[in-house]
Structures are given as structure tokens and as C-alpha cells.
N, C-alpha and C positions, 0 to 999 in steps of 0.2 A: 487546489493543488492536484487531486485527481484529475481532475481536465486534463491540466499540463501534462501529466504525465501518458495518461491514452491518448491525448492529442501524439504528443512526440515518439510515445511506443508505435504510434500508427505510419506516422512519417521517417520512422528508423526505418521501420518494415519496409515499407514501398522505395525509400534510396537504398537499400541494401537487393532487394529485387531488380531494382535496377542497374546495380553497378554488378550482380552476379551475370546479368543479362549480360552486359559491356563484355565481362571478362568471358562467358559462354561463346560469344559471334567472333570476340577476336581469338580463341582456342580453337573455333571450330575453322576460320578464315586461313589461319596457318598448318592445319591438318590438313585441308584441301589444297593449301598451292604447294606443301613443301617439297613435292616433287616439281611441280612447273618452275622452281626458283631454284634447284641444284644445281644448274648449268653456269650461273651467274657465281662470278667469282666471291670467295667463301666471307670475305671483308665486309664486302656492300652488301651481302644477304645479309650480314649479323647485324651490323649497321641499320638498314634500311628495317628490318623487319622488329629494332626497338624503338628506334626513330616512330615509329608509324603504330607502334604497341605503346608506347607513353603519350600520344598526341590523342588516340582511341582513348586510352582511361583517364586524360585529361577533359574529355568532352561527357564520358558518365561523371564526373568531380560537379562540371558546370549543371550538366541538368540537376543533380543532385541541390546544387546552392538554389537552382531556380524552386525548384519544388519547395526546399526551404522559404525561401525571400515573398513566391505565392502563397505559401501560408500566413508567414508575418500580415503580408497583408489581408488577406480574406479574414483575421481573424482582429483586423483594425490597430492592431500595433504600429506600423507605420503608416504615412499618409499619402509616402510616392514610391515608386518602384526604385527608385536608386536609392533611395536608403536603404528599402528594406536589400534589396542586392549587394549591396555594400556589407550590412551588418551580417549578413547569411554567408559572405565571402569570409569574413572577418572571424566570425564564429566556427565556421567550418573546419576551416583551416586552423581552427584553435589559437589563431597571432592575438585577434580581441583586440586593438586595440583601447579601446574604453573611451574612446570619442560618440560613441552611437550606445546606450544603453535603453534596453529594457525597461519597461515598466516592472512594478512588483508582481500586478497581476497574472505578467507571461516571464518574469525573468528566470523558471526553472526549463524553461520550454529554449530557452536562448541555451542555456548550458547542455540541454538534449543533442541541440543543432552541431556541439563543439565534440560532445559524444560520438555522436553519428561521425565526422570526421574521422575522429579517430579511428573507427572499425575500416571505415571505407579506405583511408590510405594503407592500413595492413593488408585487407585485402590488395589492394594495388601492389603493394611491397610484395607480398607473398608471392604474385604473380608474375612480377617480374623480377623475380629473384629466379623463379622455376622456369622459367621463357630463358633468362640468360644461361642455367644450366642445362639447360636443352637444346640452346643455340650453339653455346660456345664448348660446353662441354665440362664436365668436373674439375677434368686437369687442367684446362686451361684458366680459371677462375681462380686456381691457389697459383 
């Protein structure tokens, strides 16, 4: 059970560094253009600039499932990379369906993976709750 656990305290770590990273390059990405994008009517900027902020923390989600689904396997739990990608989607995303289980010996490390999720979409949530109040504005949001 220890394993499980520093194993998955370790892989929290490193997808949480990485989706801070995601959310750092696209805060820093709209810091630098949002002058060169004022001129562009005020619709399609708000539009385009979540359009392209949900599609960004979409692709930190997937690396995240990958670093997942690389573990499952390096640590022999699954035997092909579409399971384990499948189960690390499954898991992530907390849906589980219960078609792909776990052994006993890593099934606390599966529940880590569903954990991890969880932090990572609040973070996401968070961010693009503060991007729409900064886009669109307070008042226009109630």
C-alpha cells in the first residue's frame, strides 16, 4: 500500500506541475497579445481567446491521462497501451466505468488517478472561470 501511495503522491505531483505549466503559457500567452487582439471586434476576441483556452487545458488533461496510462504500464498492470489509455481516461475523468479493473495490488493507485482528476479539472474550472471574468467582465457574467 505504501508504494501505491508514493507511487501516486509522485504522479499527482508531476500532472499537477504540468497542468500549472498549461495554465502559466496560456496566462502568460494572453498577457502578451491582449493588446495585439483589441482591434478585433470584442465577440470574436472573447469567443476565440476560450475557444483556444479550453482546447490548451484540454491537451494538459490528455498529457496528464498519458503520464497516467505510462505508469499503468511500466508498472505491468496493463499489457497494451489502449487499455491502459482507456482506464487512465476512464479514471481521470472520475466516469470509471467498471469494464477495465485494477488488480488489488495497484487498485489504490487507480483511485489516485481519479483523485488527480479531480484537482486538475478545479484547477481548469478555476481558470476559466477567472479568464471569463477578465474577458467578459463581472457585469456582464451576472
Amino acid at each position: 500500500m505504501l508504494v501505491q501511495l508514493l507511487l501516486g503522491a509522485a504522479i499527482i505531483t508531476l500532472t499537477i506541475i504540468v497542468q500549472v505549466v498549461i495554465l502559466g503559457v496560456l496566462a502568460y500567452f494572453f498577457a502578451r497579445v491582449k493588446h495585439a487582439v483589441s482591434d478585433v471586434t470584442r465577440s470574436i476576441r472573447n469567443i476565440t481567446i476560450m475557444v483556444v483556452s479550453v482546447l490548451w487545458l484540454v491537451l494538459g488533461i490528455t498529457i496528464n491521462t498519458w503520464i497516467w496510462a505510462l505508469t499503468f504500464i511500466y508498472i505491468g498492470e496493463f499489457a497494451d497501451i489502449e487499455t491502459a489509455v482507456y482506464f487512465a481516461i476512464s479514471s481521470f475523468t472520475t466516469l470509471g466505468y467498471g469494464d477495465i479493473l485494477m488488480s488489488e495490488k495497484w487498485r489504490i493507485l487507480g483511485s489516485l488517478s481519479a483523485v488527480n482528476g479531480l484537482i486538475v479539472f478545479g484547477l481548469n474550472t478555476a481558470f476559466l472561470v477567472e479568464l471569463m471574468i477578465s474577458t467578459w467582465g463581472k457585469s456582464r457574467l451576472k
